[in-house]
C-alpha positions in Angstrom: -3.9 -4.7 -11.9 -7.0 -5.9 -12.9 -7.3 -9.1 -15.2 -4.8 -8.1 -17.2 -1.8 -10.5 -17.5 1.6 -9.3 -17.6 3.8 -11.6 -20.0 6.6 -10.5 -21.9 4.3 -9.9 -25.3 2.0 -7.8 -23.4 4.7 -5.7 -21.9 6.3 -5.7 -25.3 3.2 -3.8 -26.8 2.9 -1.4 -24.4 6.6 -0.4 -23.9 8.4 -1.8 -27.3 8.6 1.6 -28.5 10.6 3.0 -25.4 12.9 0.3 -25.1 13.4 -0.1 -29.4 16.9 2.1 -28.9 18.1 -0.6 -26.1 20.0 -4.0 -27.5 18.1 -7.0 -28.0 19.2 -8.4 -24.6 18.6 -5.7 -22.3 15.5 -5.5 -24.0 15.1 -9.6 -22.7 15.7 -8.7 -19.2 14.1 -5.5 -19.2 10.5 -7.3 -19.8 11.7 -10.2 -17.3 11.7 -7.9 -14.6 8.8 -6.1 -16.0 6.9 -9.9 -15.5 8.2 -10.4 -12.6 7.5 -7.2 -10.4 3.9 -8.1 -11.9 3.6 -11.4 -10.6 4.1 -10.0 -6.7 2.4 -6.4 -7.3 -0.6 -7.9 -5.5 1.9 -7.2 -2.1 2.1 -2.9 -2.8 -0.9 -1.0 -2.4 -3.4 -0.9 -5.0 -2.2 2.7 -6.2 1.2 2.5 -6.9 0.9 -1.5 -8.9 1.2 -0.2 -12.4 3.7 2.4 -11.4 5.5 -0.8 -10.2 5.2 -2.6 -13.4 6.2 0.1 -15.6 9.3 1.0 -13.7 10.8 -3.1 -13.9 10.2 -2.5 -17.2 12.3 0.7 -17.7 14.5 0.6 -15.0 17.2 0.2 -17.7 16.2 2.6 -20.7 18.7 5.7 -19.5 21.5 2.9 -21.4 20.3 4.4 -24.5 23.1 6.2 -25.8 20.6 9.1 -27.0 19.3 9.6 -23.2 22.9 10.0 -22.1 23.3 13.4 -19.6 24.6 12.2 -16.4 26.6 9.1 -18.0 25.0 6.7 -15.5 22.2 5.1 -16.5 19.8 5.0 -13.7 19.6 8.9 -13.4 20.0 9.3 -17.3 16.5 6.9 -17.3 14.6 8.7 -14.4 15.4 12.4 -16.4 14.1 11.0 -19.5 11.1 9.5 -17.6 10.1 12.6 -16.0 10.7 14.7 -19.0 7.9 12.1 -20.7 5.5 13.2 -17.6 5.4 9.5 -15.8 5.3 9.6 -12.3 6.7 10.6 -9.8 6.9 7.2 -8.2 8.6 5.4 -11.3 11.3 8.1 -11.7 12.4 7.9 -8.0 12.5 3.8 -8.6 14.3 3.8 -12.2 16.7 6.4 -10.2 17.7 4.2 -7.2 17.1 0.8 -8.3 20.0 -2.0 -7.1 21.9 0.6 -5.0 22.3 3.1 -7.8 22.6 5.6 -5.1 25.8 4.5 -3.7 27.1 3.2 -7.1 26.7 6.9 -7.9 28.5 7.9 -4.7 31.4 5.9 -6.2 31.2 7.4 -9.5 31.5 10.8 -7.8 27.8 11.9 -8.7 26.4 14.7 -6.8 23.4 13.3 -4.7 21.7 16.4 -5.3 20.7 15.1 -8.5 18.7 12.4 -7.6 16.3 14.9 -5.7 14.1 16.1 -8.6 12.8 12.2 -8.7 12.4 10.7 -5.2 9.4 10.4 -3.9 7.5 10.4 -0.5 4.9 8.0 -1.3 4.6 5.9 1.9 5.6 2.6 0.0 8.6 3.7 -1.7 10.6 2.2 0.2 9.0 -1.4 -0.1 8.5 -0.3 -3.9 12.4 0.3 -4.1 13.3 -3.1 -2.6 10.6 -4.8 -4.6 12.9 -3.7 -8.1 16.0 -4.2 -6.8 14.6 -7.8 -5.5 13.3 -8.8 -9.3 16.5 -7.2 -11.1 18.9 -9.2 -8.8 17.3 -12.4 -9.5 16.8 -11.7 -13.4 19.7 -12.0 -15.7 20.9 -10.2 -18.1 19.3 -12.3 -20.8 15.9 -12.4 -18.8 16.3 -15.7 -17.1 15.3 -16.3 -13.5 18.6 -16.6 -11.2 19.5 -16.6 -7.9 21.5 -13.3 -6.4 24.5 -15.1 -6.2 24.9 -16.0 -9.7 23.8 -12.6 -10.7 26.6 -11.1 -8.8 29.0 -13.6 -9.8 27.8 -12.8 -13.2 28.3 -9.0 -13.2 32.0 -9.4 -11.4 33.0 -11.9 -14.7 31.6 -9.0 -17.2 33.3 -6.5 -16.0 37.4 -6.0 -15.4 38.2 -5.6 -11.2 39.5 -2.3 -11.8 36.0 -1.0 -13.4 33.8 1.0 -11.0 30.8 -1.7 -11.5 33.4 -4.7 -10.1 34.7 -2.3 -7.4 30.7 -1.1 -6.0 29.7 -4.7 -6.5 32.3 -6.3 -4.5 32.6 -3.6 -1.7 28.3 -4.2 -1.3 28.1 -7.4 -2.5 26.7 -8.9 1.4 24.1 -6.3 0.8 23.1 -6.9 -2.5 22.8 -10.9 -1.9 20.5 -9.2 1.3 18.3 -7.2 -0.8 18.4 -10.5 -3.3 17.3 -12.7 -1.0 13.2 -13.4 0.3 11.4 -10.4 0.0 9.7 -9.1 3.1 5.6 -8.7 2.8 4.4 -5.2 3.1 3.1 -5.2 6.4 6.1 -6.2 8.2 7.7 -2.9 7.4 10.3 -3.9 10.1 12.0 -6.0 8.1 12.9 -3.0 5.6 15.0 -0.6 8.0 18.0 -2.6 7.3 17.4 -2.3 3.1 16.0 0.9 3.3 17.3 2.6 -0.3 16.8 6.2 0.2 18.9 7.7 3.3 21.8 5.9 2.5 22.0 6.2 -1.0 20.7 9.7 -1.8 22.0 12.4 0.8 20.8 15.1 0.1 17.9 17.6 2.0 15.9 14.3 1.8 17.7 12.7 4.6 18.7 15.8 6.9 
């Protein structure tokens, strides 16, 4: 990452104009992540950093209403993405970041279309857990919280019989798992029990 230092203004500049069509607080926690995933890109490999950064800071923008296709967000983002040219590597993490894989399972979403956007870089895994990490201790306004009052937070916005309430609650000891301490690099051990890809995406990927 160089010298460069990630605050929200600097991440602002480079990516206002992509997130402009978001509301003003998705837009707050969009950047939060964005600074966040920065501060601990120094644990990924020296390749895929900025790819990092720049998927925390779009992991949300398929909630633009313009971008809807799929009508769920994190595949409506990773389309838009790709259709832009950005890499392979922050399509697949806009696509499965914070379980969007089996959210999409309960929404009835054909796995097949995450496909076009995962990728078999060697630290996407890590890469995936490293998002979902910053976006389950961000909140929706950008403040740092823990996992537990992020979930709590998400089960008071929406209504029990909403399919956000019902994924949450049914994977809510995983969440607060992938919420919790993140894992170093190196102890790639530690991820098989996180892992976001097989689980969430089955497809030809997982055969």
């Amino acid at each position: 990452m160089g010298a460069v230092i990630f605050n929200r203004d600097v991440l602002r500049a480079r990516y206002g104009d992509l997130l402009a069509e978001l509301s003003p607080q998705r837009i707050d926690h969009s950047l939060a992540v964005g600074v966040t995933v920065a501060a601990i890109a120094y644990r990924v490999p020296v390749g895929v950093r900025s790819d990092l950064v720049t998927a925390g800071v779009l992991h949300d923008i398929g909630y633009s209403p313009r971008l809807a296709h799929h009508g769920f967000h994190p595949l409506d983002g990773a389309r838009h993405l790709a259709a832009l040219g950005f890499s392979r590597t922050v399509c697949d993490l806009v696509a499965t970041h914070t379980l969007a894989g089996r959210e999409a399972a309960a929404r009835g979403i054909d796995p097949s279309l995450f496909d076009p956007y995962i990728s078999d870089h060697p630290a996407a895994d890590y890469l995936r857990r490293t998002l979902s990490w910053a976006d389950l201790n961000t909140s929706p306004s950008g403040q740092p919280v823990t996992v537990h009052q992020r979930i709590d937070e998400i089960l008071k916005r929406y209504h029990p019989d909403d399919v956000v309430h019902r994924h949450v609650t049914r994977h809510r000891a995983l969440l607060t798992r992938l919420g919790g301490p993140l894992p170093s690099f190196d102890r790639e051990e530690q991820l098989s029990p996180y892992t976001l890809l097989p689980a969430y995406c089955v497809s030809a990927h997982d055969a």
